[in-house]
RODO-2510 file (C-alpha; in nm, 4 decimals, decimal comma):
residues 539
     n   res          X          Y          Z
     1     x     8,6113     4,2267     8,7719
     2     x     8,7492     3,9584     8,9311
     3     x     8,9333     3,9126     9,2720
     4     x     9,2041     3,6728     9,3266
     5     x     9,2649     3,5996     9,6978
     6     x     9,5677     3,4109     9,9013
     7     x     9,7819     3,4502     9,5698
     8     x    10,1620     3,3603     9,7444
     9     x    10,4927     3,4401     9,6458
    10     x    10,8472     3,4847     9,7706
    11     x    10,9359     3,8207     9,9574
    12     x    11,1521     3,9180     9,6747
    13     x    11,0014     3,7428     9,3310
    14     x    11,0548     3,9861     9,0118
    15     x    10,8194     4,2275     8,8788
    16     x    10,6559     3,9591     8,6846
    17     x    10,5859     3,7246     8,9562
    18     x    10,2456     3,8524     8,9967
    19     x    10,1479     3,8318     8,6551
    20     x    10,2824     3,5025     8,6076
    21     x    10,0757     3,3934     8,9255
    22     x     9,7644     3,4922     8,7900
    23     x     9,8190     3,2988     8,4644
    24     x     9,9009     2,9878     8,6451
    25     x     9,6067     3,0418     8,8755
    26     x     9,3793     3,0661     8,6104
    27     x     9,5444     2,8866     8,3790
    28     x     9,4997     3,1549     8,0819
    29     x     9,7183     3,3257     7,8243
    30     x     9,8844     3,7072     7,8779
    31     x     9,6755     3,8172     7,6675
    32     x     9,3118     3,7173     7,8057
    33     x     9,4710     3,9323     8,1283
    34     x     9,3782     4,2807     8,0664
    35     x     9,4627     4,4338     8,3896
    36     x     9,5282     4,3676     8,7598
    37     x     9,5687     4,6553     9,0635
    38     x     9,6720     4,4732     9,4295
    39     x     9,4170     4,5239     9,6689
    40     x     9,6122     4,3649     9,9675
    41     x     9,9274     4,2516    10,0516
    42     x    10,0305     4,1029    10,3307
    43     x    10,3066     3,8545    10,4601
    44     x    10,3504     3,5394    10,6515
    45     x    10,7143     3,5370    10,8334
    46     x    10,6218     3,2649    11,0105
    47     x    10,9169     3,0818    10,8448
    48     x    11,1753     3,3510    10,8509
    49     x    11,3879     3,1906    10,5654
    50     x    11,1079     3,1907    10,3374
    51     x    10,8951     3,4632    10,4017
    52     x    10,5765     3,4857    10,1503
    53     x    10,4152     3,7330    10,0566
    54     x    10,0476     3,7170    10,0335
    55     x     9,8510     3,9430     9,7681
    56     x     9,4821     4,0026     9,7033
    57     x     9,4162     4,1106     9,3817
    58     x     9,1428     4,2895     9,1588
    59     x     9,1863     4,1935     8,7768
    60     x     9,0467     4,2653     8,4339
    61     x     9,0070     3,9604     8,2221
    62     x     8,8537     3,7970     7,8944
    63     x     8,5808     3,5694     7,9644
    64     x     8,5036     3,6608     8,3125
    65     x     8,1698     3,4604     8,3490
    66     x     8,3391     3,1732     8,1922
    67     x     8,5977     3,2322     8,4630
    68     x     8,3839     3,2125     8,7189
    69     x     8,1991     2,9075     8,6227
    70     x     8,4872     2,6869     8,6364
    71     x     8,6027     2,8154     8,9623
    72     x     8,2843     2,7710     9,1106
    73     x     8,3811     2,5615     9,3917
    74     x     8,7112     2,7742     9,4531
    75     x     8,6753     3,0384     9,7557
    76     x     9,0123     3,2156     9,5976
    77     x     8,8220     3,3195     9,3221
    78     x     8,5467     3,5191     9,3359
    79     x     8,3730     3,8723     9,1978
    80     x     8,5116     4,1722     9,2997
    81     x     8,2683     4,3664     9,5404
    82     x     8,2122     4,6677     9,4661
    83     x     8,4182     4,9090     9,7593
    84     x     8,2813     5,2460     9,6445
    85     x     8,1461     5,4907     9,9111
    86     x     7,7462     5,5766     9,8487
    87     x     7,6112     5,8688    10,0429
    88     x     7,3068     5,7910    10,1911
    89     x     7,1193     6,1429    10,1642
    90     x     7,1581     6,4825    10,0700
    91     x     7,0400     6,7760    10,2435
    92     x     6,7300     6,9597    10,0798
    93     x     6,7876     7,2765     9,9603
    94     x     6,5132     7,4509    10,2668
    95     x     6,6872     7,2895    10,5638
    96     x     6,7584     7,5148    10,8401
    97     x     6,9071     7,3632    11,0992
    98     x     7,2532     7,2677    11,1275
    99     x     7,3913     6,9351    11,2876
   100     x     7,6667     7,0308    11,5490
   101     x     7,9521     6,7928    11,5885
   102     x     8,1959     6,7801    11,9257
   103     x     8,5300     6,6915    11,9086
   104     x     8,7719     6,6661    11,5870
   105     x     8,9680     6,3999    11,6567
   106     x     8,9272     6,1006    11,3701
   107     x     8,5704     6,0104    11,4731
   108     x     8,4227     6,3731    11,4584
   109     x     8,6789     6,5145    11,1706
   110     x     8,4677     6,2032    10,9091
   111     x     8,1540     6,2825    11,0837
   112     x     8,2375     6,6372    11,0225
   113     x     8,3148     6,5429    10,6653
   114     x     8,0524     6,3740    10,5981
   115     x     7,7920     6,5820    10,7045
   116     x     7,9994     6,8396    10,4519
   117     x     8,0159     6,6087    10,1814
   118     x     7,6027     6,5788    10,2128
   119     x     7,5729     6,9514    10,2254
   120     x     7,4317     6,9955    10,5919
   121     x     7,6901     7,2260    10,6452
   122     x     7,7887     7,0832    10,9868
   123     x     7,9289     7,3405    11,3232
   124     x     8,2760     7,1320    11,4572
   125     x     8,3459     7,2573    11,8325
   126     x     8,7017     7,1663    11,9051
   127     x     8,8164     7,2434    12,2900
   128     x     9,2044     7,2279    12,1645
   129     x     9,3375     7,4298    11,8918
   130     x     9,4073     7,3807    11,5309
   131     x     9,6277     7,1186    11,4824
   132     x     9,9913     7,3310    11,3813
   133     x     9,9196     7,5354    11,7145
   134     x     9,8829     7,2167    11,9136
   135     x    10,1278     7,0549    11,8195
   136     x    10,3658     7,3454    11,9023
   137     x    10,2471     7,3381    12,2609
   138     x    10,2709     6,9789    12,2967
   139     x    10,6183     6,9349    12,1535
   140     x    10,6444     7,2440    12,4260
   141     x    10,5575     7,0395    12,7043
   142     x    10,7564     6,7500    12,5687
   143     x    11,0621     6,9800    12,6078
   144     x    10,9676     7,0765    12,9384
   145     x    10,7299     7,3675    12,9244
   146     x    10,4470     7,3982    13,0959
   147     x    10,1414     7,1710    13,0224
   148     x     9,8415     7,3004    12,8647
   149     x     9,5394     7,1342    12,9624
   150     x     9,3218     7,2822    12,6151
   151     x     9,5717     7,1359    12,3936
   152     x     9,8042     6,8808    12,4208
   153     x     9,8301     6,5056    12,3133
   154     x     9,4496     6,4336    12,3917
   155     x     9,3000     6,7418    12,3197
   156     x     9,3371     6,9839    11,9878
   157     x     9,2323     6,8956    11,5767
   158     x     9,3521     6,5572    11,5149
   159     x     9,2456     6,4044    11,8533
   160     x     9,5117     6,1355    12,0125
   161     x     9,5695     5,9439    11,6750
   162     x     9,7595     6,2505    11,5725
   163     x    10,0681     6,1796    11,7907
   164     x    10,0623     5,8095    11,7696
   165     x    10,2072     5,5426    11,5160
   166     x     9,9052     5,6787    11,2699
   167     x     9,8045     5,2835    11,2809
   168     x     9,5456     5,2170    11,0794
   169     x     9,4002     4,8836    11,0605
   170     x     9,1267     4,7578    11,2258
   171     x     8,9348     4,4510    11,3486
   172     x     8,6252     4,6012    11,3129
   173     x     8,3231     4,4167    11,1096
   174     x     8,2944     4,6497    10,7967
   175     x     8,0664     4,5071    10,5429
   176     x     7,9666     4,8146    10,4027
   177     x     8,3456     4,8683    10,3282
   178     x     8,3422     5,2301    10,5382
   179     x     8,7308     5,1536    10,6234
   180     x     8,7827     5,1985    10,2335
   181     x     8,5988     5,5234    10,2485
   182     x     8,8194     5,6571    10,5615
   183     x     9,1707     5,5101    10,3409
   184     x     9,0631     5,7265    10,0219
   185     x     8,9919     6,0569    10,2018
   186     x     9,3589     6,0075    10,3856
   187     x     9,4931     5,9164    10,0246
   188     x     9,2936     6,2407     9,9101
   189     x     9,4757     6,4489    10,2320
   190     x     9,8093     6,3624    10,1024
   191     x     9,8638     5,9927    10,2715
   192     x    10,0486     5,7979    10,0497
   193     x     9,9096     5,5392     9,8535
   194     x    10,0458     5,2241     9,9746
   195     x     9,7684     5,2716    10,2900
   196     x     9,5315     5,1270    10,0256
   197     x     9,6544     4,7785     9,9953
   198     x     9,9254     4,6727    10,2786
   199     x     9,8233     4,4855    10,5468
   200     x     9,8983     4,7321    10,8489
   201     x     9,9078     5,0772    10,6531
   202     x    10,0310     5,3475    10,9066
   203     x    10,1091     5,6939    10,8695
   204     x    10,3048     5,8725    11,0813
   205     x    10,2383     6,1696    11,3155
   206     x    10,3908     6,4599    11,0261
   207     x    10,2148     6,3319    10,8116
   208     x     9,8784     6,2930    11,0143
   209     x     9,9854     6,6748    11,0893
   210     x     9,9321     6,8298    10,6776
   211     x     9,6435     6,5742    10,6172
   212     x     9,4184     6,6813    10,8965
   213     x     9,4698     7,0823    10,7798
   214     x     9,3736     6,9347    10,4358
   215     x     9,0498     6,7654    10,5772
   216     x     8,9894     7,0483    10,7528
   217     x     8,9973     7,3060    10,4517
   218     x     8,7414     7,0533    10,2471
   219     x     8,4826     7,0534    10,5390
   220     x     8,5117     7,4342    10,5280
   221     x     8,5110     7,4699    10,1680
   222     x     8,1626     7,2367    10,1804
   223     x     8,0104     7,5737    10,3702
   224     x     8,1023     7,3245    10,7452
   225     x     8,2179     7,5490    11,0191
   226     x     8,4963     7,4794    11,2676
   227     x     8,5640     7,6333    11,6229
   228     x     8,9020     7,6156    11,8028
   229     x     8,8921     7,6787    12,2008
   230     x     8,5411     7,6134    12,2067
   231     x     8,4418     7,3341    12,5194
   232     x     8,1134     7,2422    12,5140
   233     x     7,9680     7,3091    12,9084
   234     x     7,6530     7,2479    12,9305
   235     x     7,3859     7,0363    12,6626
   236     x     7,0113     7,1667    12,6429
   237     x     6,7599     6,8973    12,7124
   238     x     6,4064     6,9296    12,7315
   239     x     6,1779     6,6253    12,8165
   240     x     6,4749     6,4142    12,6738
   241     x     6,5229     6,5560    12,3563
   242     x     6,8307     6,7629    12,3024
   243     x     6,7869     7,1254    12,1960
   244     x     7,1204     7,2457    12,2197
   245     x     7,4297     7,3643    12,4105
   246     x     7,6264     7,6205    12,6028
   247     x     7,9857     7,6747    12,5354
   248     x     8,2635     7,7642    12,8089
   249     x     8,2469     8,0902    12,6539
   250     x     7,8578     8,1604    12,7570
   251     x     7,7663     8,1230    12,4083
   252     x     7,4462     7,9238    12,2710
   253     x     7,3965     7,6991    12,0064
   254     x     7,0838     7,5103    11,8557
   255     x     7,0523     7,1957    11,7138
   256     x     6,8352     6,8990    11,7654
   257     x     7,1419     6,6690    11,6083
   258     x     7,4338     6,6811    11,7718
   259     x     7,7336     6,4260    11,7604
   260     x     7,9321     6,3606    12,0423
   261     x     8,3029     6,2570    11,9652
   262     x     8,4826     6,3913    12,2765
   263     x     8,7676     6,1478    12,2753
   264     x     8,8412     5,8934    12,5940
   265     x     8,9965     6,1424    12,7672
   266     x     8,7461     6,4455    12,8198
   267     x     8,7112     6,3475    13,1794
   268     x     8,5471     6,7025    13,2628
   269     x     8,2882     6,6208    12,9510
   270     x     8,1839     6,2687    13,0597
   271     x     8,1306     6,4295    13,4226
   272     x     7,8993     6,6979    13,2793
   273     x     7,6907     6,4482    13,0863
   274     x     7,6403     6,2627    13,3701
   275     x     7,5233     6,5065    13,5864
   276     x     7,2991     6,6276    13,3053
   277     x     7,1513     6,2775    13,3178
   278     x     7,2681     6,1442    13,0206
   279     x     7,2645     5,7520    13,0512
   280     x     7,6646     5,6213    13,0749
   281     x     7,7401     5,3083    13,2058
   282     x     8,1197     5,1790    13,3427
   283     x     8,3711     4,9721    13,1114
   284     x     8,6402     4,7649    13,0637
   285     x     8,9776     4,9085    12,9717
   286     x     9,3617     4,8513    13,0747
   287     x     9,6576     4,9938    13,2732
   288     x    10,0467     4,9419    13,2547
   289     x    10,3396     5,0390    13,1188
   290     x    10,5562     5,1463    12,8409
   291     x    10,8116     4,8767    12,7243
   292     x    11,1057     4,9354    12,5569
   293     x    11,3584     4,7469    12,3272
   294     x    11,5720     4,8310    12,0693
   295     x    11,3786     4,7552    11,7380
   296     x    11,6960     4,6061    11,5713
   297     x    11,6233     4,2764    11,8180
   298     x    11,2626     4,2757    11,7099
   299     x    11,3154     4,2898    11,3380
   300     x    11,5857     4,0208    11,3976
   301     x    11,3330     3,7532    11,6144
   302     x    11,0640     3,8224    11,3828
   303     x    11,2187     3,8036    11,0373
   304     x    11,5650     3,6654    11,0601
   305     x    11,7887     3,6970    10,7897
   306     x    11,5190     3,9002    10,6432
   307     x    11,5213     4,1731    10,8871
   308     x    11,5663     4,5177    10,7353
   309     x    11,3654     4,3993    10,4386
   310     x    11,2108     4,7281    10,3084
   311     x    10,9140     4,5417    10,2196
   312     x    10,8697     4,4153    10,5688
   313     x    10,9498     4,7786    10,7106
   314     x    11,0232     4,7329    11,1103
   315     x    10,8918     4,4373    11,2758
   316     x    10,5879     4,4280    11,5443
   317     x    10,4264     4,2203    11,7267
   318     x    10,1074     4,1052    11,9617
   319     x    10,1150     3,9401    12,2533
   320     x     9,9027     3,7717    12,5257
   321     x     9,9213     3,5882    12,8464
   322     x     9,6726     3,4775    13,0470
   323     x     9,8145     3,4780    13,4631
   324     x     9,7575     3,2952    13,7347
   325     x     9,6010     3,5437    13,9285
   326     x     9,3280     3,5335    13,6342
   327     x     9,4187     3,7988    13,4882
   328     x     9,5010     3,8751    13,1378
   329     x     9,7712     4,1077    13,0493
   330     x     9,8459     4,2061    12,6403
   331     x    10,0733     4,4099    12,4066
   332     x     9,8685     4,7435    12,2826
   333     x     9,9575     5,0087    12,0932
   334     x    10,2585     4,8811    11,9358
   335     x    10,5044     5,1437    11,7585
   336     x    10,7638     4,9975    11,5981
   337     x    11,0356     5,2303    11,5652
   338     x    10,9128     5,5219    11,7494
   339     x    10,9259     5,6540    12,0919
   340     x    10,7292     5,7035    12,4405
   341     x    10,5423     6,0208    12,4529
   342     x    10,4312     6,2242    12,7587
   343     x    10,0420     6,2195    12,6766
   344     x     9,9110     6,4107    13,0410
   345     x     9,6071     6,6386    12,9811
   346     x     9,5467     6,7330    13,3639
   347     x     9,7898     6,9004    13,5555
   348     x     9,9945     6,6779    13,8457
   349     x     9,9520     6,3629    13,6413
   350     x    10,2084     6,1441    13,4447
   351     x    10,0481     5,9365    13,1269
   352     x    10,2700     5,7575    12,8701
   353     x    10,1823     5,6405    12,5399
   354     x    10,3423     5,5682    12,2041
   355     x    10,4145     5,7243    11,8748
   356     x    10,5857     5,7195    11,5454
   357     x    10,6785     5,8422    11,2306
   358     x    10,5880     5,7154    10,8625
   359     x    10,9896     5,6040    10,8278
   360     x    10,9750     5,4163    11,1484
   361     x    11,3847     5,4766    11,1780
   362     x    11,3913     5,5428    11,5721
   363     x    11,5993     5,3448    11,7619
   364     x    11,3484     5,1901    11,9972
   365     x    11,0540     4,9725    11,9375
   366     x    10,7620     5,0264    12,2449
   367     x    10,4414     4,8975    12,3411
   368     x    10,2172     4,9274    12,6275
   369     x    10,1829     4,5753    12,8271
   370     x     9,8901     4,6579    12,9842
   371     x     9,5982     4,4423    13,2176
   372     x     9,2822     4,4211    13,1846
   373     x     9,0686     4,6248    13,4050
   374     x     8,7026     4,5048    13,5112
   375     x     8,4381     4,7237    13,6587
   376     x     8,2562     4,4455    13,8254
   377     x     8,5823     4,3231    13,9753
   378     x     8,7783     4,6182    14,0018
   379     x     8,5421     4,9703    14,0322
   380     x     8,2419     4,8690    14,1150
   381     x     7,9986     5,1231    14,2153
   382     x     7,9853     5,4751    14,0454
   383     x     8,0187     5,4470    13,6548
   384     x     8,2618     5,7282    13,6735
   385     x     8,4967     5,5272    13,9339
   386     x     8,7064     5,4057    13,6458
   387     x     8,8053     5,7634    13,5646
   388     x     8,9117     5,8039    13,9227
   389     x     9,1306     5,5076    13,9052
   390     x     9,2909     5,6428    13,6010
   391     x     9,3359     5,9693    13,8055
   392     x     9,4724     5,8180    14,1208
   393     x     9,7068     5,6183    13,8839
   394     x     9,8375     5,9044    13,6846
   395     x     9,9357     6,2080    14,0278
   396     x    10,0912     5,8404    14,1534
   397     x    10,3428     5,8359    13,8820
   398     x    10,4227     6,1967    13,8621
   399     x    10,4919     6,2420    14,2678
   400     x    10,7329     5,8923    14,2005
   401     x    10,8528     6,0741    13,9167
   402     x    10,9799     6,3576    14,1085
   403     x    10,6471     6,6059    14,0426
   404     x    10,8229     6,7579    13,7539
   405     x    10,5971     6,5027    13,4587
   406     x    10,9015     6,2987    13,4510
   407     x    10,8157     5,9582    13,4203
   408     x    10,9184     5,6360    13,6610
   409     x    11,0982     5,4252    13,5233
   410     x    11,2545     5,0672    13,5343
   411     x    11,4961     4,7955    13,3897
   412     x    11,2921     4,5108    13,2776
   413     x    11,5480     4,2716    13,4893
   414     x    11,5347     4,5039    13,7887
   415     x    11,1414     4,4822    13,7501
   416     x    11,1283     4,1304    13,7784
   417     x    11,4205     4,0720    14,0634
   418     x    11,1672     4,3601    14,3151
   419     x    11,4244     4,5958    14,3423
   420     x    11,5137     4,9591    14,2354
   421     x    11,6775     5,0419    13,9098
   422     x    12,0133     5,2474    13,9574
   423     x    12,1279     5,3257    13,6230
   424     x    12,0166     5,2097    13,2233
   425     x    12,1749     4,9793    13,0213
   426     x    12,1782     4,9792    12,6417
   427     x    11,8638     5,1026    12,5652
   428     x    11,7834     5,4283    12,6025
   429     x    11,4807     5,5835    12,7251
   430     x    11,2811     5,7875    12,4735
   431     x    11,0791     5,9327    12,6673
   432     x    11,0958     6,3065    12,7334
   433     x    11,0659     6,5527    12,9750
   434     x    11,2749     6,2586    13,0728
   435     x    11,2267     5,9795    13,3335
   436     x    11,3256     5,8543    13,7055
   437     x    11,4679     5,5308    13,7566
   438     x    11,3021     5,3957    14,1107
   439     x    11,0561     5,0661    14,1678
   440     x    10,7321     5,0707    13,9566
   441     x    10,5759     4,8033    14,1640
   442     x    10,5009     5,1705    14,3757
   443     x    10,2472     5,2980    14,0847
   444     x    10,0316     4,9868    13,9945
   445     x     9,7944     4,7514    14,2074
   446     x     9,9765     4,4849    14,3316
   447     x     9,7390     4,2028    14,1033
   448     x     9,8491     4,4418    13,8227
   449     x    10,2592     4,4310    13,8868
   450     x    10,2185     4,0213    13,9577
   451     x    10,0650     3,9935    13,6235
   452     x    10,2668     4,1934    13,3935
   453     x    10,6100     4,0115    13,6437
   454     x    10,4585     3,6685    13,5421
   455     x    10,3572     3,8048    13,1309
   456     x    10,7144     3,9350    13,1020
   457     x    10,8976     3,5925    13,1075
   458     x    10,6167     3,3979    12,8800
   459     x    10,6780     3,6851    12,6110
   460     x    11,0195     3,6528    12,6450
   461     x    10,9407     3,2378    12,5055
   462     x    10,7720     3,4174    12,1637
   463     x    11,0364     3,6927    12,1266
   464     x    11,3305     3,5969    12,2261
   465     x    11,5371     3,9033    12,4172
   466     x    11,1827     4,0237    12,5356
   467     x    11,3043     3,9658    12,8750
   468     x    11,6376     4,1406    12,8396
   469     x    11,7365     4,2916    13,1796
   470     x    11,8177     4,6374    13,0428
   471     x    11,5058     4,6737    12,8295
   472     x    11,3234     4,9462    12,9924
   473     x    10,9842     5,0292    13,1460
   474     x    10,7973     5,3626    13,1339
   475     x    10,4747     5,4336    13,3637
   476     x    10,2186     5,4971    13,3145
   477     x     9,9707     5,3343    13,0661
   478     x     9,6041     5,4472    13,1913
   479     x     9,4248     5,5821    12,8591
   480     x     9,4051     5,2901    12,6236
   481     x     9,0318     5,2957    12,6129
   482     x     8,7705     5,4943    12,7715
   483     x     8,6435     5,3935    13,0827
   484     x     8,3035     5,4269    12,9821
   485     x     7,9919     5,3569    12,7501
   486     x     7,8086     5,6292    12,6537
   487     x     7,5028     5,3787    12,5223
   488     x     7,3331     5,4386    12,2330
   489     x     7,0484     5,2490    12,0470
   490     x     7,0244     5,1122    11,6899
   491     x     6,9638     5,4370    11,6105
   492     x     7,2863     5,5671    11,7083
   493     x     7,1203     5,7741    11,9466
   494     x     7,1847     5,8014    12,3149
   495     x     6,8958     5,5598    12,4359
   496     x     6,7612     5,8474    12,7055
   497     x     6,8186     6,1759    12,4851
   498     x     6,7038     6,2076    12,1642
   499     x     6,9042     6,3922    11,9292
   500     x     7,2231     6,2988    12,0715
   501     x     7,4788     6,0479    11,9244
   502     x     7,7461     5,9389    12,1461
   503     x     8,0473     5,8477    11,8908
   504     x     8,4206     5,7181    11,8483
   505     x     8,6476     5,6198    12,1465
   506     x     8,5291     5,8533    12,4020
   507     x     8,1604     5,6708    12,4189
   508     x     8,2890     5,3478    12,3892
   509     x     8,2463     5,2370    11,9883
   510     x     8,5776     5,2323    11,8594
   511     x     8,9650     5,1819    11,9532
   512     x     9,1951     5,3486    11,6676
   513     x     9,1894     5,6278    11,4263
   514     x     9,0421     5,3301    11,1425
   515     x     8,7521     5,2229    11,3755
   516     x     8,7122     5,5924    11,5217
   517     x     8,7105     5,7620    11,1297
   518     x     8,4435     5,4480    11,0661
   519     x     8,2072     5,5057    11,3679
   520     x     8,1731     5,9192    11,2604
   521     x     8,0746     5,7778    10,9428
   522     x     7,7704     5,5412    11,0443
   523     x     7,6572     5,8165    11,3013
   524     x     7,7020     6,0530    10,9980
   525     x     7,5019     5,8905    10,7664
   526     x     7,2228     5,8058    11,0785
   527     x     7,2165     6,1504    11,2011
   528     x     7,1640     6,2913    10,8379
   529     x     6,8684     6,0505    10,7727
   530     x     6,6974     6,1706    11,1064
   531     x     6,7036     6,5019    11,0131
   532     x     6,5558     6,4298    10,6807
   533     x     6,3113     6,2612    10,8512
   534     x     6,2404     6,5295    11,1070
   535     x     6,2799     6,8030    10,7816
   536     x     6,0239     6,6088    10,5255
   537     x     5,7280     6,5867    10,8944
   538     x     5,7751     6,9359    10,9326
   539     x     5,7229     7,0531    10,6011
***
């Protein structure tokens, strides 16, 4: 099979323009073209009155060595590598022990599957609930109910990605092709199949919703195990190999293989490994706000006449700056056509983030613009200070928010002038409980505000209306990343306790449910290998 790269053509050419492309490209006859699926497509709207679209494509063809002979020297044309998944082991029919994996969100639901799929019958602790029950209580609290701090947007099947945009691309190295592997089990769960081959597939929190339950009913169907409500207290260690752990219930489990995919926000977690001596180390990772516009101005600055192109969906974006005050503030977390979410899991704490739905139809595009937090700089000390921050941040914003998880808020021109907002303009907060216009320069450090004050006007230069006075700002960001590194070795395995694999976002190896779902895979396929190992010595 051949593939066919960089292969451009007008946003709206005819159903043949692809076909016609690859005979000119190759310069052979219809019928030496058996076949052809898209592999990628992409677009470049850099011109917005002639936006291309750019296709990578897998093909069938007559002569294929001949082919590839004469377009030796041509990087566009190449063989096809092969993207199928190939599981590295299989469990033996006399193992006894069974790997335990923490956490369900997207890095411990593939590890999870995985570990199925190989037949080691895996135990999944979740501390939230199943997904349907979560997200009941967390469209509760959005509606003003009480928070739940066992299941809400951080915590519960699904992890964070569930009530997000449901982005998933990545850019991750992945020359094993794992991303493809994590695409084909969504597109198994019910994801639609366009995720395969556009260049920024997303799906959509409802979505995400019925594909986890379906993931969920294979693992258990594979003879995996899955407990709801079950926080994992204490871990067993004994001269530094793991042995096991205690839940919050009293019960005990043991396993020499455990993964740990806890998600960036199990602060109570990181605190208990810690203590227990596991090595973690402080990281890097962001704070800010929420920014809101109304999406209609986006897809207009982005693709011009071409805006509302169904084939270009609603328009995003990615931006830096890099201050005076050295430091660097960035877009994250774009959701085009969604809304700003209340995503607190701790009681007396405000935390925003964003989300959408497959259609993408809300009125409001938001993204965080966020800075760049440095331990060294910024926390030194403690490698749990950075969770403190994050904490101090967070019961800032909810006593300026009036204590009641409303969330401070601001006009982007009021922002920049230093002075109090009074009342909105045309775009409307989506943010609910709902929000409290006041000064947000009270709920970040001052280098922080300066930063974002100085960003603000240079994004406004690449997106034009990004400056708009009545644009809106939501606080505050504080989980983009986790503020630590659980390290691990080559081995995947914590490099002071044997036996346990720190994994995903919460230990500091991915960002995303794409990079997350690939991570549970490589610690999947390590962890099942070790116990092979450890299975065939003991035999």
């Amino acid at each position: 099979m051949l593939r066919l790269t960089e292969i451009k053509l007008p946003l709206n050419h005819d159903e043949n323009g692809i076909t016609a492309a690859i005979l000119g490209k190759l310069q052979i006859k219809a019928e030496q073209l058996h076949s052809f699926t898209v592999f990628k497509r992409g677009f470049d709207a850099r011109k917005k009155t002639d936006i291309q679209l750019i296709y990578t494509l897998d093909l069938e063809v007559e002569n294929e060595a001949a082919l590839l002979a004469s377009f030796a020297k041509d990087p566009h044309v190449k063989l096809s590598p092969d993207t199928r998944y190939q599981f590295v082991a299989q469990a033996p029919a006399n193992l006894t022990e069974r790997p335990i994996v923490i956490g369900l969100g997207p890095c411990g639901l593939f590890a999870g599957l995985l570990l199925a799929q190989m037949g080691f019958k895996p135990i999944i602790l979740e501390r939230g609930k199943e997904v349907r029950e979560r997200t009941k209580d967390t469209f509760g609290f959005w509606r003003g109910k009480e928070l739940n701090p066992e299941s809400n947007v951080q915590y519960g099947e699904g992890g964070a990605g569930t009530f997000s945009d449901g982005k998933l691309y990545s850019q991750v190295k992945d020359p094993k092709h794992y991303g493809r592997k994590v695409m084909s089990e969504f597109v198994a769960a019910g994801a639609p199949d366009e995720i395969m081959y556009v260049s920024k597939p997303h799906i959509g929190t409802f979505k995400l919703v019925s594909m986890v339950e379906k993931m969920r009913a294979t693992i258990l169907a594979l003879g995996g195990e899955i407990r709801f409500s079950s926080r994992v207290d204490k871990l067993h260690i004994a001269d530094g190999q793991l042995t096991g752990l205690t839940l919050a219930s009293g019960e005990q489990l043991h396993s020499k293989h455990v993964v740990l995919a806890v998600g960036h926000s199990a602060r109570d977690t990181f605190q208990m490994l810690y203590d227990q001596g596991v090595y973690v180390e402080a990281k890097p990772f962001s704070i800010g706000f929420r920014i809101e516009h109304e999406q209609s101005m986006i897809d207009e600055c982005r693709f011009g006449p071409n805006a509302g192109n169904p084939i270009l969906g609603a328009a995003d974006y990615k931006l830096v700056h890099h201050g005076s005050n050295n430091r660097t503030v960035y877009s994250f977390c774009m959701c085009p056509g969604g809304t700003v979410v209340a995503a607190a899991s701790e009681p007396g704490g405000v935390v925003t983030n964003g989300m959408s739905q497959y259609s993408r139809h809300e009125r409001n595009a938001n993204s965080a613009i966020v800075v760049g937090i440095d331990p060294e700089r910024d926390y030194p000390g403690h490698p749990l200070a950075g969770i403190e921050l994050q904490r101090q941040l967070e019961q800032l914003a909810f006593k300026v928010g009036g204590e009641n998880y409303q969330a401070p808020a601001q006009l982007i021109g009021d922002f920049l002038a230093g002075k109090p907002s009074k009342e909105l303009g045309e775009v409307k907060p989506s943010y609910t409980p709902n929000i409290t216009l006041t000064d947000l320069a009270q709920v970040l450090p001052d280098f922080a505000i300066a930063a974002i004050r100085e960003a603000i006007p240079a994004f406004d230069r690449q997106i034009k209306g990004f400056a708009k006075a009545d644009g809106l700002l939501t606080g505050v960001e504080t989980r983009t990343s986790s503020p630590i590194c659980i390290k691990r070795g080559s081995d995947y395995q914590s490099i002071n306790i044997k036996g346990l694999y720190p994994a995903g976002e919460g230990a500091g190896y991915a960002g995303g449910i794409l990079s997350a779902g690939i991570d549970g895979i490589k610690v999947a396929e390590a962890l099942a290998l070790a116990m092979l190992d450890a299975n065939n010595t003991s035999v």
